[in-house]
C-alpha positions as CSV (number, residue, x, y, z in Angstrom):
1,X,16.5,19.6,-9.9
2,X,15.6,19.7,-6.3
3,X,15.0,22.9,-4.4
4,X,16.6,26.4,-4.4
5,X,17.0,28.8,-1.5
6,X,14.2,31.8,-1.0
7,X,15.9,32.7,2.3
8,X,17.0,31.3,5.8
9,X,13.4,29.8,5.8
10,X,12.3,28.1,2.7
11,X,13.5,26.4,-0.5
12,X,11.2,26.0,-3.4
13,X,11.2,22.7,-4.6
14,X,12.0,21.2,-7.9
15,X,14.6,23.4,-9.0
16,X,18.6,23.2,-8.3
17,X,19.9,20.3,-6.2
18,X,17.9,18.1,-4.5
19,X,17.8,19.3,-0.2
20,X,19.0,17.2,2.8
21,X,15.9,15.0,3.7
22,X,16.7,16.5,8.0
23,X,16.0,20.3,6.4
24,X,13.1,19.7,4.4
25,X,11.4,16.8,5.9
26,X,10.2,13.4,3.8
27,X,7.0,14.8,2.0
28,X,9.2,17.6,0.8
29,X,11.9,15.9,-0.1
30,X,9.2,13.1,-2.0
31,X,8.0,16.2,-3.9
32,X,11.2,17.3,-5.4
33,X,12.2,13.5,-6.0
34,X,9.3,12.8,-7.9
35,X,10.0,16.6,-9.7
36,X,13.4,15.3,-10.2
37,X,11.9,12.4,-12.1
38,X,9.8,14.1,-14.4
39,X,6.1,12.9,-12.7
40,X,3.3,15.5,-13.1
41,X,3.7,17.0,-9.2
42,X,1.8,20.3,-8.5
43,X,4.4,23.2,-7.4
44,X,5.3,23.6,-4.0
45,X,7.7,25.2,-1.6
46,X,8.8,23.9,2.1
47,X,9.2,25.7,5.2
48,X,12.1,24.4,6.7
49,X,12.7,22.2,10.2
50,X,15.2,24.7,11.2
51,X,12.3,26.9,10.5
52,X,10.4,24.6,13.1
53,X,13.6,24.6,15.5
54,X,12.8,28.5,15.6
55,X,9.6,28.9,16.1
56,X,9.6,26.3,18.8
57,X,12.2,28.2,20.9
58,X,10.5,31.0,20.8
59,X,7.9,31.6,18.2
60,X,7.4,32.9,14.8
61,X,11.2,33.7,13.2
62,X,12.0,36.8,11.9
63,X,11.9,37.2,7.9
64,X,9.6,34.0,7.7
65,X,6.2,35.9,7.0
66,X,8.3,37.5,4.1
67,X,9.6,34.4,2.6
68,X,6.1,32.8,3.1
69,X,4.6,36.1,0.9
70,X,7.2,35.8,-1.8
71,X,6.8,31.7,-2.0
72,X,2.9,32.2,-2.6
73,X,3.6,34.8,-5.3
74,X,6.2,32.0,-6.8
75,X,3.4,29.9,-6.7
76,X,1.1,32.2,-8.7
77,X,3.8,32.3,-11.3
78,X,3.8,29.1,-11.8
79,X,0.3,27.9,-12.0
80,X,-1.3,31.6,-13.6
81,X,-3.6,31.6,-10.3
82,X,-3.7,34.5,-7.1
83,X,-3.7,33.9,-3.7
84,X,-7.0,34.9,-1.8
85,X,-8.6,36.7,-4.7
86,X,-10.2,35.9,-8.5
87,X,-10.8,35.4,-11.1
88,X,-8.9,31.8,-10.6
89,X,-7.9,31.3,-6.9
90,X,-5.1,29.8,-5.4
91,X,-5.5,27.3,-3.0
92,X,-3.2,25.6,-1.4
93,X,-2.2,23.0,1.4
94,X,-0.7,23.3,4.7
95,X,1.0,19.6,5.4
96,X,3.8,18.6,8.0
97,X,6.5,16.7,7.0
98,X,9.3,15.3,9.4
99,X,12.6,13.9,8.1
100,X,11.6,10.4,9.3
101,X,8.2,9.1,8.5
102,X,5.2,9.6,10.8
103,X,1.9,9.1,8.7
104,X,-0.9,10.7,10.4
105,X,0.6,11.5,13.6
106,X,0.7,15.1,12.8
107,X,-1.2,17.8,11.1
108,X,-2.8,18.6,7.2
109,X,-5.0,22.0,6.1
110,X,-6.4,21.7,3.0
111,X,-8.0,24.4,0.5
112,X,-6.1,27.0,2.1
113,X,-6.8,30.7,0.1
114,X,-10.7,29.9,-0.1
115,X,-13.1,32.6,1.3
116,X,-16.5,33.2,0.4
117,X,-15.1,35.3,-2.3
118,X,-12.9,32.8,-4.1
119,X,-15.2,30.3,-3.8
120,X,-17.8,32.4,-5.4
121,X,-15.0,33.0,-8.1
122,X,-14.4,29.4,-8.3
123,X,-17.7,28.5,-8.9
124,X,-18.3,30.8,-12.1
125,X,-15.0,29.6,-13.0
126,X,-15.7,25.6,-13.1
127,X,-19.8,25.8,-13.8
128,X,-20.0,24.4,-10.8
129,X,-21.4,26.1,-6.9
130,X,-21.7,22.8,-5.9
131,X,-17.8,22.0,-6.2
132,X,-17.3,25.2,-4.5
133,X,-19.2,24.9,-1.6
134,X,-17.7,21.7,-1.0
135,X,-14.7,22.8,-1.0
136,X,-15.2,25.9,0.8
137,X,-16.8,23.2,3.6
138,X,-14.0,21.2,3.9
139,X,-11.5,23.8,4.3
140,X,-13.9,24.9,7.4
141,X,-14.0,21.6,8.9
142,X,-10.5,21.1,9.1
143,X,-9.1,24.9,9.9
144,X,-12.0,24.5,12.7
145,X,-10.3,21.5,14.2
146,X,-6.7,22.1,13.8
147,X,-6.0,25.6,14.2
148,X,-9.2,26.9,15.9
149,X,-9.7,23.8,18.4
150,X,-13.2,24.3,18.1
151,X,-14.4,20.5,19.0
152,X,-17.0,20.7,15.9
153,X,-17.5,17.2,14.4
154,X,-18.6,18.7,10.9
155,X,-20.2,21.6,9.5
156,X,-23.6,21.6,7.8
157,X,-22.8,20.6,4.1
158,X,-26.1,22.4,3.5
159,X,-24.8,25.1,5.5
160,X,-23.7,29.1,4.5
161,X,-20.3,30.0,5.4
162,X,-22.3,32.4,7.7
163,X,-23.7,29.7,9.0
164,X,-20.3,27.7,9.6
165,X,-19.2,31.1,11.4
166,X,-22.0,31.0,13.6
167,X,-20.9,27.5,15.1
168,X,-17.8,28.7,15.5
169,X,-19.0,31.8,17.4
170,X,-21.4,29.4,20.0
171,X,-17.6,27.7,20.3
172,X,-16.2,31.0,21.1
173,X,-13.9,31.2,18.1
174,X,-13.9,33.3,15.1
175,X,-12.0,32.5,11.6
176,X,-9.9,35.0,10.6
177,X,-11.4,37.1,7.8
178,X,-7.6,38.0,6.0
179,X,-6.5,34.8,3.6
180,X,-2.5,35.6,4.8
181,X,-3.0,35.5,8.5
182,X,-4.9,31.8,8.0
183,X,-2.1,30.6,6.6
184,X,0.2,31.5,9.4
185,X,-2.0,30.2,11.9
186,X,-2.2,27.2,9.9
187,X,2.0,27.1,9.8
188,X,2.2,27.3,13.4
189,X,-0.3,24.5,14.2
190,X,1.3,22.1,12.1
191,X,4.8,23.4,14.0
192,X,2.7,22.8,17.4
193,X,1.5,19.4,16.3
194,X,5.4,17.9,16.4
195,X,5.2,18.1,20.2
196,X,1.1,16.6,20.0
197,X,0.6,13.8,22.7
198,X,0.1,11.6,19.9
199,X,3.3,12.1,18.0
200,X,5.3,12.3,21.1
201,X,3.7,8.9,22.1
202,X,4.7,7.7,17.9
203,X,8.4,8.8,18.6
204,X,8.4,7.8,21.5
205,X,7.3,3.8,20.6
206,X,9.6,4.1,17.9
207,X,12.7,5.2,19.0
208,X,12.6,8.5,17.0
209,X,14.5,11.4,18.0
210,X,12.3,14.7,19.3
211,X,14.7,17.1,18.2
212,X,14.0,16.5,14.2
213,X,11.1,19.0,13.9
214,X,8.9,18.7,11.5
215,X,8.8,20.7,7.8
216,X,5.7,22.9,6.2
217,X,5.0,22.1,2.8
218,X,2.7,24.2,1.3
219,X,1.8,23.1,-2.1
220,X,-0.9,24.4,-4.9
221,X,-4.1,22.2,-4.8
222,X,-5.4,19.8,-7.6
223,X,-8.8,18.5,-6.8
224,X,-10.1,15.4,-6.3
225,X,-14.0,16.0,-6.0
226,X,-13.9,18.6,-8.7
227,X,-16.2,16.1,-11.5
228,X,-17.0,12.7,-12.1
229,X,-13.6,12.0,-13.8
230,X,-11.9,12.9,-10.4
231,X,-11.0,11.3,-7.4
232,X,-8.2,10.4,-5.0
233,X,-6.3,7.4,-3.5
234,X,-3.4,6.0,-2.2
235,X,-1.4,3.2,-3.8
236,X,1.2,1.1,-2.7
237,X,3.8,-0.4,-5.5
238,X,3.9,-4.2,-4.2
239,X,0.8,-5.8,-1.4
240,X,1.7,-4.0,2.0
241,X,-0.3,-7.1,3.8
242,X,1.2,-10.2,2.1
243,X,4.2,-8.6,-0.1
244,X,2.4,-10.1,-3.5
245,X,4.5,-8.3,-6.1
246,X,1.3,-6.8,-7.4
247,X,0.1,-3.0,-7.4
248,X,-2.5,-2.6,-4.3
249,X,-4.5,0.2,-2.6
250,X,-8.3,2.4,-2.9
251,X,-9.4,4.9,-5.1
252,X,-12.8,7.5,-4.0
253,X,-14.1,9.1,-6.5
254,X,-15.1,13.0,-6.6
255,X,-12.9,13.2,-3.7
256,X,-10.2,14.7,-1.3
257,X,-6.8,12.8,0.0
258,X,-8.4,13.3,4.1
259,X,-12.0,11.3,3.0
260,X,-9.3,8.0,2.3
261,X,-6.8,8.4,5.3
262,X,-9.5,9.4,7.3
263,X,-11.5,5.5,7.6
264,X,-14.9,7.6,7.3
265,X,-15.4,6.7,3.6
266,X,-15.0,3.4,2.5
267,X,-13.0,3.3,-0.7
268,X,-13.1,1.5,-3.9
269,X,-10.4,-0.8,-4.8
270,X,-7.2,0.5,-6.8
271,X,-8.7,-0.9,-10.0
272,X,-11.7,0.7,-9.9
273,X,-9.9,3.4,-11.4
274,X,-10.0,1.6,-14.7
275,X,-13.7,2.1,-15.4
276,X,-13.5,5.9,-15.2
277,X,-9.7,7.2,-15.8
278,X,-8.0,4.5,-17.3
279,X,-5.2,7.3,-18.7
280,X,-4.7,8.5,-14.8
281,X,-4.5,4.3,-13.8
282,X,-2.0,3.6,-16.5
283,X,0.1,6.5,-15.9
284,X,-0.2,5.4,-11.7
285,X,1.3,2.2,-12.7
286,X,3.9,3.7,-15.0
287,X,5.1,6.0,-12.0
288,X,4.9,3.7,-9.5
289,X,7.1,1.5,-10.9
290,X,10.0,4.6,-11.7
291,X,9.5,5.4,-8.3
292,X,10.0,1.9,-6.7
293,X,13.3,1.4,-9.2
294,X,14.4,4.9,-8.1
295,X,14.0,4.3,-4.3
296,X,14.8,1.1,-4.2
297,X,11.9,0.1,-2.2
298,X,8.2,-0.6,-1.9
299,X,6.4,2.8,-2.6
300,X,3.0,4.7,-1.1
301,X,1.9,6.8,-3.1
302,X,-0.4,9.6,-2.6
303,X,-2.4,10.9,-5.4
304,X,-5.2,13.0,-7.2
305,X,-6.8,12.9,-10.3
306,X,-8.5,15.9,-11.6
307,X,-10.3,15.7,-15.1
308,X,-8.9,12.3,-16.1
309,X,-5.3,14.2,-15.1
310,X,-3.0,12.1,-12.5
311,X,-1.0,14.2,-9.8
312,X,1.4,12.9,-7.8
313,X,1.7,14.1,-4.1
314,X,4.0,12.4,-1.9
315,X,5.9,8.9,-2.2
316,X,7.2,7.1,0.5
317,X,8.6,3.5,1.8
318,X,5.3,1.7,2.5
319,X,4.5,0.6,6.1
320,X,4.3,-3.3,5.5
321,X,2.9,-6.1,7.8
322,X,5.8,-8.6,8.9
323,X,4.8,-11.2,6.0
324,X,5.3,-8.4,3.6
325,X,8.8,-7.1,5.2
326,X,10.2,-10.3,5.1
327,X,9.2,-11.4,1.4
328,X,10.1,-7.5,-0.5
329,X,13.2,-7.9,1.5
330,X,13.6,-11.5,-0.6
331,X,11.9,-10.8,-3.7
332,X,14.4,-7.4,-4.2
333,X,17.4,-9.1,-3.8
334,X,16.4,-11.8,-6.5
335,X,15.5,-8.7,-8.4
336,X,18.9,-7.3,-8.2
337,X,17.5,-4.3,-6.4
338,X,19.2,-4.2,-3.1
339,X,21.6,-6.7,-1.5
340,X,21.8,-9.0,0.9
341,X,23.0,-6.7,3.3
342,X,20.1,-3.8,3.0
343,X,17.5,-6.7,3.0
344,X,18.6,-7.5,6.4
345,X,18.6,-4.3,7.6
346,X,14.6,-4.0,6.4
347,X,13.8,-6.5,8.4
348,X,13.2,-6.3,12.3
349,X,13.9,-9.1,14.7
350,X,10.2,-8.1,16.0
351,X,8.8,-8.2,12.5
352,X,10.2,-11.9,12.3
353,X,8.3,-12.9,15.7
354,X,5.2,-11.5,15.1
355,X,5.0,-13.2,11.8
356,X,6.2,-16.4,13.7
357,X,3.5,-15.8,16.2
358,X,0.4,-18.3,16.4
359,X,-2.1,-18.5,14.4
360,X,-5.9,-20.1,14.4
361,X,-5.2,-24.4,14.8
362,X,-7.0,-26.0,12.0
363,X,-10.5,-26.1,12.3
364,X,-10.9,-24.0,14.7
365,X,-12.9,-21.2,12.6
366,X,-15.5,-23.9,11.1
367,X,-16.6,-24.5,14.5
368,X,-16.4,-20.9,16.1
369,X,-18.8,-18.0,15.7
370,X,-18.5,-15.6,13.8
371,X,-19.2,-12.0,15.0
372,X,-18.5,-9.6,12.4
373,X,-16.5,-9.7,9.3
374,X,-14.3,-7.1,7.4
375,X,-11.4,-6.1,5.6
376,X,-8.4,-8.1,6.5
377,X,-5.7,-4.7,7.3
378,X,-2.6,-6.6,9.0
379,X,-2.4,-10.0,9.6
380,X,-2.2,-12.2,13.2
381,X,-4.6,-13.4,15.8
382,X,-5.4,-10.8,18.9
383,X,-7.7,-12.4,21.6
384,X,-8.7,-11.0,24.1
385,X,-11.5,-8.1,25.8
386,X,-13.3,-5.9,23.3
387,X,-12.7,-1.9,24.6
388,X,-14.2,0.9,22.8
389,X,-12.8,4.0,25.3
390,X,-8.6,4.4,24.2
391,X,-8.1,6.0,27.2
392,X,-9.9,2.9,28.9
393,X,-7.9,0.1,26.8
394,X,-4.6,1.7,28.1
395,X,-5.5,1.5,31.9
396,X,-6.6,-1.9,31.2
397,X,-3.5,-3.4,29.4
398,X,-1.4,-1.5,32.0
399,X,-3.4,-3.5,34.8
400,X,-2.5,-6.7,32.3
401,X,-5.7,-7.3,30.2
402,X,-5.7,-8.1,27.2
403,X,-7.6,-5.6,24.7
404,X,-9.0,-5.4,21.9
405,X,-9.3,-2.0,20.8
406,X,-12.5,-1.0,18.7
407,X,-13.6,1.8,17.2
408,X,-15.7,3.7,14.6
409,X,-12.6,4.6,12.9
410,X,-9.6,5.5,14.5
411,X,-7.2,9.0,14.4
412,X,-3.9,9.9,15.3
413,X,-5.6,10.4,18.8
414,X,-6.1,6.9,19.5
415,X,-2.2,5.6,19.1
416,X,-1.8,5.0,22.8
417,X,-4.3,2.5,22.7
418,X,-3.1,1.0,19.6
419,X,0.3,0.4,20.8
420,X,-1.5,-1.6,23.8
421,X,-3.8,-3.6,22.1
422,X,-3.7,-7.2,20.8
423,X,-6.0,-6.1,17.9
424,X,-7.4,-3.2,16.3
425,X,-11.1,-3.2,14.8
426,X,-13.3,-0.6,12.5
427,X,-16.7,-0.3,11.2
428,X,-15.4,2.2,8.8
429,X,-12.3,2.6,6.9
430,X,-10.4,0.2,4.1
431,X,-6.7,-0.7,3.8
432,X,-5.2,2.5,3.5
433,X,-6.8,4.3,6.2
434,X,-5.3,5.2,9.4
435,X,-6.3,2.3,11.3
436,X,-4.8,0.1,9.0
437,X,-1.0,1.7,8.0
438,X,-0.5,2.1,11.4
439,X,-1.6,-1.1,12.7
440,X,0.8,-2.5,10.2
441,X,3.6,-0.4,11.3
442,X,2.7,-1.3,15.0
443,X,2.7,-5.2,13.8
444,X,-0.9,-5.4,15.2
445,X,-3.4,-7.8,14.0
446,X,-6.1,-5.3,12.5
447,X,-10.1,-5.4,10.6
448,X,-11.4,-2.6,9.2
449,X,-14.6,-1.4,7.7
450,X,-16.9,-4.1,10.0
451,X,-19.8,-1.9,9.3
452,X,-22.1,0.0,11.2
453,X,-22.9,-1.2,14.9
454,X,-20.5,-3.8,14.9
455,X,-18.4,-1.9,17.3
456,X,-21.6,-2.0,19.8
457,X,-22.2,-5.7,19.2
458,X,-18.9,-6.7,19.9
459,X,-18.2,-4.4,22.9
460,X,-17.1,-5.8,26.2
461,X,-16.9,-9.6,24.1
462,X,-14.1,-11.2,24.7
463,X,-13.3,-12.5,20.7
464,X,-10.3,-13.8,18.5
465,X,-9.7,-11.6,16.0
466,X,-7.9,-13.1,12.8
467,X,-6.5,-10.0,10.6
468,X,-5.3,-12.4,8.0
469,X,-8.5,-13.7,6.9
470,X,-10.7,-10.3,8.0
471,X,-13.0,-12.4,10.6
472,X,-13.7,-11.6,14.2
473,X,-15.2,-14.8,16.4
474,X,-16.9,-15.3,19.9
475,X,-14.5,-16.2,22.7
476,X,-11.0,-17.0,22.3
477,X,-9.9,-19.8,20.3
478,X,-6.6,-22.3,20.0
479,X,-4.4,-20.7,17.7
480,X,-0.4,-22.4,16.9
481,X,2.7,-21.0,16.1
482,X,3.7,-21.8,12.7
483,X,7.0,-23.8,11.7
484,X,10.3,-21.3,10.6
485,X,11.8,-23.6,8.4
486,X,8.6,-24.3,6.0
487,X,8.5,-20.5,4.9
488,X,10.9,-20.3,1.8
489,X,10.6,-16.7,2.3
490,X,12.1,-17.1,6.3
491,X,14.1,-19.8,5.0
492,X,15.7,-17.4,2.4
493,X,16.1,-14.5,4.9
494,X,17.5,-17.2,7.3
495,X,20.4,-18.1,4.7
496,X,21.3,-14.3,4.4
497,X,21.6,-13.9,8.2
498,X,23.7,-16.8,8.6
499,X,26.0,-15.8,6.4
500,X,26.1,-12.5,8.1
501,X,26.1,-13.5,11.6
502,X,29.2,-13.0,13.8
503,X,28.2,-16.1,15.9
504,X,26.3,-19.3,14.9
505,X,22.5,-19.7,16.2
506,X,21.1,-23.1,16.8
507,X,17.6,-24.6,17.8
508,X,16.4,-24.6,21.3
509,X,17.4,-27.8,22.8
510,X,20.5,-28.7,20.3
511,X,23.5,-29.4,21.5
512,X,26.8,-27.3,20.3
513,X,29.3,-29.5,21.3
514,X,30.8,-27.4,24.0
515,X,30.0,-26.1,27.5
516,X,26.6,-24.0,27.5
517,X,25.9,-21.3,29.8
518,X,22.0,-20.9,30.9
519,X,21.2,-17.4,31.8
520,X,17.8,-18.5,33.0
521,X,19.1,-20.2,35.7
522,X,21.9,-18.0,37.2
523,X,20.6,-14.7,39.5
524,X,20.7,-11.7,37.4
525,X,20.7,-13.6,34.3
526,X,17.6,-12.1,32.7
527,X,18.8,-8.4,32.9
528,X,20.9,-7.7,30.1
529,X,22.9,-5.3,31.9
530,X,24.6,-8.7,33.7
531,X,25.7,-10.1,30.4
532,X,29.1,-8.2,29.8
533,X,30.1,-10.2,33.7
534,X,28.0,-13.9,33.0
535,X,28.9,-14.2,29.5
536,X,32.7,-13.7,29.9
537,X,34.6,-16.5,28.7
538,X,31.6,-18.2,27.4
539,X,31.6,-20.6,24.3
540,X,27.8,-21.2,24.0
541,X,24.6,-19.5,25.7
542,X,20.8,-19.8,25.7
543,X,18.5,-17.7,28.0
544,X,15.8,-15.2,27.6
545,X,17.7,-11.9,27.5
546,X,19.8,-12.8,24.7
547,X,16.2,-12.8,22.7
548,X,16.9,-8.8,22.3
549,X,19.0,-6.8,20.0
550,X,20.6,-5.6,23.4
551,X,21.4,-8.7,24.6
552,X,22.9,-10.3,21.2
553,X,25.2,-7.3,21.2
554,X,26.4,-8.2,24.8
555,X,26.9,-11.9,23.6
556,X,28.9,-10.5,20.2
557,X,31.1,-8.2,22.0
558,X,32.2,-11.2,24.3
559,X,32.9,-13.3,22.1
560,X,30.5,-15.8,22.3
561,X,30.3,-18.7,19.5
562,X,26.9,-20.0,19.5
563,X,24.1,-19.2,20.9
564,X,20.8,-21.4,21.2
565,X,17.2,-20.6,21.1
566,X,13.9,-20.9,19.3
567,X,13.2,-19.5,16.9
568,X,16.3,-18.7,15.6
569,X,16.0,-16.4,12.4
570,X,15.5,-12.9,15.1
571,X,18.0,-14.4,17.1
572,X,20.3,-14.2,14.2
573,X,18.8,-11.0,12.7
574,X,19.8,-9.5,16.0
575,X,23.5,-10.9,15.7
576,X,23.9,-9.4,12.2
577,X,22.8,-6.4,13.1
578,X,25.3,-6.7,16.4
579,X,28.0,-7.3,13.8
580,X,27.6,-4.4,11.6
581,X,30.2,-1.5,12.5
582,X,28.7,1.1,14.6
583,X,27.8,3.5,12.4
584,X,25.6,1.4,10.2
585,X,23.6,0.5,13.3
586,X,22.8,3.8,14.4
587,X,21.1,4.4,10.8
588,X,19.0,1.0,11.4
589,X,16.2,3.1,13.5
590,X,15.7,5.0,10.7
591,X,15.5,2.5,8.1
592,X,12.8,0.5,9.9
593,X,10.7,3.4,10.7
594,X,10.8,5.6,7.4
């Protein structure tokens, strides 16, 4: 089962063969995987990216408000609920999906369908106004910002929807009273947020193409803050920070999937779940591990529990800090689970240095103070000038200072200062939230959930921040670079990489036994469009620009037999990769970013 064609527009998913992951986007395509598997996944149907591909040239496409109509009454088939009216609404949610993954760079509606109506009807229907209302609030809080624009931080949880209305009228915006027009307007701002500065800037960073578009899935709600015996989290299948081969992430009970992305709630940890669903937690582990067997990777998984019941809603290939990269990459071949060949490929060159970078010199800590303490979200050390403004920590870097970025939490509008930063800090948030998957995708040193005011104590401080240990200290301290060769986990990855290499790779200052040539000191030498000319003829070379995928290409396609630097697993990475035929390269993007 995968999905089956309701027109030129949509596919309902988890029936017939399973879609092209470029037509329906990852999120989809997780959905009718999991579907495919036999997990408990609420029904859902995608709007396609040629559907996006459309409306971008030139709006709304003919026939989609149809196939939108007659995918809602599919819906109400399948879970005995209507659309916009009672006695048991149908809510649902509006969430992007592109074919390669982006988390948080673009655009989610939840509780989509709920007027004051349904939520009335809702209410009777549970025992519970309070529910209702909190529901009906949430869904005004994000339609508000997404779609309307209106700049409201948050409605009045003590507030009437009149109320809510009434802010949006001093804001010069009005919610549409008609269920079926919301949802549109909904579709078309998560088709508007693919071309969002911050998405472009996420592309952009990571070499992903900006012609993919993004899917619409629109999928029935389960909900997490429906009772004490709800909640919501995310897991990840194996430790995204050190690659422990244990089950990790945060559960919030009586809760929705936004409160943990978000870094404004601070979760419980994964096993909390234990004390109050321990069916839903068992059955999470069960999945997890079909999932990870089926995908062949590390898994995030995105769930709810409703009444004790687990609900799966999307599964993914975790974002992992370098550590973590490098030792699933080694465990899974030991495993049997992929081979040598795929492990190198899910490991980047950069990954490699930035694990290799330097770290706090022994006793340094004991002696230094200590500012502020938190959650330790991707490993490194960041020194360097404590900016609270984004905008401010990019004009900064750009001028050649180094930042520290900190902030209450962060959001998908603070990724241009992220990408520029040496380190990323929170007072709010735990290990799944924003700040901290995207800090480990960026390879950035990152602390989360400081507490409040830290970010006002530490502002304009120029502090070390270690994000393996969770501890931010006054000033900048000594930090080393750690030894290659005493990692059995590098050393491993360093065997498989040798045995793929086209060329050999040897130590900085070792001697191959034959002529070397020393880009570093001839003109030109560090611009890797000279190599095809310098490196011509050459038996051995060393020099800066061959410390780039780019440049170990150039030294592979001429032939070169050694080349010698420190350190010398990326070095090598990089030749593999060089060595692979030309259409296995192109798909290497991909694998490192989804």
């Amino acid at each position: 089962m995968g999905g089956i064609n309701m027109g030129d527009w949509t596919l309902r998913l988890g029936e017939g063969p399973l879609p092209e992951r470029a037509l329906i986007g990852g999120k989809a395509w997780s959905i009718a995987r999991m579907a495919n598997l036999g997990l408990d996944v609420p029904p859902a149907f995608v709007i396609t990216t040629r559907a996006c591909a459309a409306y971008q040239a030139g709006g709304f496409p003919d026939g989609l408000e149809r196939e939108i109509a007659d995918g809602i009454a599919w819906l109400e088939g399948k879970t005995g609920r209507s659309f916009g009216r009672g006695p048991s609404p149908l809510l649902v949610s509006v969430r992007s999906g592109a074919p390669v993954s982006m988390p948080g760079m673009m655009d989610t509606i939840l509780n989509m369908g709920i007027t004051a109506d349904t939520a009335a009807a809702l209410a009777a229907e549970t025992g519970d106004a309070g529910f209702a209302h909190d529901t009906h609030r949430r869904f005004y809080d994000l339609y508000a910002g997404i779609v309307l624009k209106a700049g409201i931080e948050g409605f009045d949880p003590a507030g009437s929807h009149a109320d809510w209305n009434a802010a949006l009228a001093e804001k010069g915006c009005a919610m549409p009273d008609a269920p079926v027009e919301r949802l549109h307007c909904a579709v078309c701002a998560v088709f508007e947020s693919w071309n969002s500065r911050r998405a472009k800037r996420y592309r952009q960073h990571h070499g992903i193409a900006d012609d993919l578009g993004t899917a619409v899935t629109i999928q029935a709600m389960v909900f997490g803050n429906l009772s004490g015996n709800s909640g919501t989290g995310v897991m990840f299948s194996r430790n995204p920070v050190t690659g422990a081969r244990e089950p990790y992430g945060e559960y919030l009970p009586r809760a929705q999937g936004e409160d943990v992305v978000s870094g404004r709630f601070t979760p419980r940890p994964l096993a909390a779940m234990r004390d109050t669903v321990p069916e839903a937690y068992d059955r999470l582990l069960a999945a997890a591990e079909s999932l990870e067997r089926a995908n062949r990777d590390v898994q995030d998984i995105e769930f709810t529990v409703q009444n004790g019941q687990l609900y799966l809603l999307q599964s993914r290939a975790a974002k992992r800090a370098p550590a973590a990269a490098v030792r699933f990459a080694v465990d899974m071949v030991a495993e049997g689970m992929i081979d040598a060949a795929a492990a190198l490929d899910r490991v980047t060159p950069d990954q490699v240095r930035s694990l290799l970078a330097p770290r706090l010199a022994e006793g340094e800590a004991e002696k230094a103070t200590l500012l502020a303490r938190g959650e330790a979200a991707c490993p490194g050390i960041g020194i360097g000038l404590v900016v609270t403004d984004t905008d401010e920590a990019e004009r900064l870097a750009a001028g050649g200072e180094d930042v520290i970025l900190a902030r209450a939490t962060t959001s998908p509008e603070d990724l241009h200062g992220m990408i520029v930063a040496k380190s990323v800090i929170t007072e709010h948030g735990g290990s799944t939230s924003h700040a901290a998957v995207v800090s480990r995708a960026l390879g950035v040193p990152c602390v989360t959930g400081c507490g409040d005011g830290s970010v006002s104590v530490l502002a304009g401080q120029v502090v070390t921040v270690d994000g393996s240990s969770g501890r931010i200290f006054q000033g900048a301290l000594k930090a080393v670079a750690p030894d290659e060769a005493s990692d059995e986990a590098l050393a491993a990855l360093r065997r498989m990489a040798e045995a793929a290499s086209p060329l050999r790779v040897l130590p900085a200052d070792s001697d191959p036994g034959v002529p070397i040539i020393d880009l570093n000191a001839l003109p030109g030498g560090e611009d890797v469009a000279n190599l095809p000319r310098l490196l011509e003829g050459a038996k051995a070379a060393t020099g800066g620009a061959l410390a780039s995928d780019a440049g170990m290409a150039v030294a592979v396609a001429c032939g070169v037999g050694t080349v010698i630097g420190s350190p010398v697993l990326p070095l090598l990475l990089s030749a593999a990769r060089a060595g692979k035929p030309a259409a296995d390269r192109e798909g290497l993007a991909v694998e490192a970013t989804s």
